[in-house]
N, C-alpha and C positions, 0 to 999 in steps of 0.2 A: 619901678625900681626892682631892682634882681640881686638879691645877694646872697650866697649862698654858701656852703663849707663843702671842700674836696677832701676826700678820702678821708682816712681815719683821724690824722693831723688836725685837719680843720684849716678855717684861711677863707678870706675873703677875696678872691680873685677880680670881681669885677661890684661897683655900687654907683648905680646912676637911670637912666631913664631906658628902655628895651630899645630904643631908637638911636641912640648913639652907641648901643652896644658893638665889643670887636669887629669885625667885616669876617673874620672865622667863624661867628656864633650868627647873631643876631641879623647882622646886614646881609646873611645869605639867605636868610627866607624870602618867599616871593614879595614880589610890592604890594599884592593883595592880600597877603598871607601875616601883617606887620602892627597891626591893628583893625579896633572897630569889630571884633571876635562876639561871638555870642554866647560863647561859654566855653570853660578852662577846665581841666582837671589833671592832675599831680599823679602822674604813675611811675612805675619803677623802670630803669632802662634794664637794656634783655645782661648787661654786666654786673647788674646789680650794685654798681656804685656810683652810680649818680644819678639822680631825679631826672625825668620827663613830663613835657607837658602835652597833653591831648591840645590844640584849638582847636575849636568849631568854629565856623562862617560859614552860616547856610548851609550850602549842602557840600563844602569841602571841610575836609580835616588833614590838619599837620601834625606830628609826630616830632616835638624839638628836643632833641637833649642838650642842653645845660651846658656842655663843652662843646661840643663838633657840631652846632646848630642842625636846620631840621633836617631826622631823617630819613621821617616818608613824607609826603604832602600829594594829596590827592581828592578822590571823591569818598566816599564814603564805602565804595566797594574798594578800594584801591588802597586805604589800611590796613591793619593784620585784621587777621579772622577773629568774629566774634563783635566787629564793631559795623559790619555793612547790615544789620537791622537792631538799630539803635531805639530806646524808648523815643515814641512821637515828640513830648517834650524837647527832646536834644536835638529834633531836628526843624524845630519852630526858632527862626531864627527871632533874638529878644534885641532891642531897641531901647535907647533909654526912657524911661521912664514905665517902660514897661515891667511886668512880674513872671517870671515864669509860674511860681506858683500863688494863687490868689489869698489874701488874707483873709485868716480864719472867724467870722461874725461872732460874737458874743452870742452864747445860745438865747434866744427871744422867750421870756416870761411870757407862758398862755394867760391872758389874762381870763379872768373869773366870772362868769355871769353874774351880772348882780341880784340880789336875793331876791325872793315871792312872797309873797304871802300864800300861805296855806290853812287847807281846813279835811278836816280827817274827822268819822267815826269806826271805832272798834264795833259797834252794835247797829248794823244795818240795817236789824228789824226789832222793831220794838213792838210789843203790845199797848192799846190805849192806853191811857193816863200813867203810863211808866214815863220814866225821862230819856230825852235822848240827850246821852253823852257826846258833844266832839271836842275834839282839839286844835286850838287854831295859832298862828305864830302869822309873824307882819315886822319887816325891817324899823328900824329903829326913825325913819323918816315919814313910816307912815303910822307909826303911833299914835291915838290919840282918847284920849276918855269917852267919845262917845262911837268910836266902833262900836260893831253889832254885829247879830247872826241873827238871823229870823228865818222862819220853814212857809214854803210857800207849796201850789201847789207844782207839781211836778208837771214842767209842760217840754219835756224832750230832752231837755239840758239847753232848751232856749231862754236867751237870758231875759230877767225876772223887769214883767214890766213893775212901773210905781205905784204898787199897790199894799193896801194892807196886808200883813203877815197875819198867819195864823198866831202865832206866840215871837216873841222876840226877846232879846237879852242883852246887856253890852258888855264888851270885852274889851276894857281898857285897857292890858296889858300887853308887854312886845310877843307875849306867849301865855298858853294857859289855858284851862279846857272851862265848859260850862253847860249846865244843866237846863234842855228845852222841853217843857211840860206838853207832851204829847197828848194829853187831855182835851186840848184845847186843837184841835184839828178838826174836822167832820166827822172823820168814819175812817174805817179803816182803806188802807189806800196805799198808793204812794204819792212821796211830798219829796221837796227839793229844802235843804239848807243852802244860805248864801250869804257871805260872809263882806260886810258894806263898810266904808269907811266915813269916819265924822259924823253918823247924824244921814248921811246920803246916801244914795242910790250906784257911788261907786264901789265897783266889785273889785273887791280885793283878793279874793277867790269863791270857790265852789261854781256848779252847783255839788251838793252832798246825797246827792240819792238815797232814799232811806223807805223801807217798808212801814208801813202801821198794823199790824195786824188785829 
């Protein structure tokens, strides 16, 4: 449909479909040139009183004005200056169901590692029969009242076969530190903490590397 206002007055001169337009405007564009366009845009005629329209089709462009139908139609070097290197876009010719420009994805939530348990000491070296302080935290699924830490001896950061600890403790809590009686070791050395879940042998973290001196 095309309807439009002339000059300062205003008025609707023509309202219907571009293909039954007058044979002065409309029916003098080429048969190729009439539809099935790939993109339009609305510029000013060089009299400044009445609209024009750019079409694209592939790689030809028409120049229609509004009263006196089209009045350039050509290749894309073959319209005024300024238009024979056109953004890439304009000259992709677009088909229906096609986009020229692609829609914008909701930005994606990085999701979150899920949590660790962990085991930390502030005091790496301790003298005999002092305590060793750590501090240990465990997600809320692997809580349980018979956690533990026990100091074993230090064999590389290889994990700890199923053996007796030197001393041990349990750490019921999702978090919360606790006191290892360093007394109870051999000698002075180094010892490994490792922090087990339930009652077992599964490691929830560490090893905790720690001096005896």
């Amino acid at each position: 449909m095309r309807d439009r206002p002339v000059g300062a007055q205003g008025g609707c001169t023509y309202k219907g479909t571009l293909a039954d337009m007058p044979r002065w405007s409309w029916g003098n564009a080429p048969s190729d040139m009439r539809g099935d366009f790939d993109h339009a845009v609305l510029i000013n005629s060089p009299d400044q009183l009445q609209d024009e329209t750019l079409f694209i089709k592939g790689d030809k462009a028409m120049i229609f004005h509004w009263s006196l139908g089209p009045r350039i139609v050509g290749t894309w070097a073959q319209v005024p200056s300024g238009l024979d290197s056109p953004p890439d876009v304009y000259k992709k010719p677009v088909r229906p169901g096609e986009l020229t420009v692609q829609p914008t994805k909701p930005p994606q939530k990085t999701p979150q590692p899920p949590a660790k348990s962990s085991l930390a000491t502030a005091t790496p070296t301790v003298a005999k029969g002092a305590p060793l302080t750590v501090r240990y935290s465990t997600p809320a699924n692997t809580v349980s009242g018979k956690n533990r830490v026990g100091v074993y001896p230090d064999n590389n950061g290889a994990t700890i076969a199923k053996e007796e600890s030197f001393v041990w403790t349990y750490t019921p809590d999702a978090s919360g530190s606790a006191a290892l009686d360093t007394g109870k070791v051999p000698g002075p050395g180094s010892y490994a903490a490792w922090y087990f879940h339930d009652d077992g042998y599964t490691i929830l973290a560490g090893p905790v590397i720690f001096t005896v001196t």
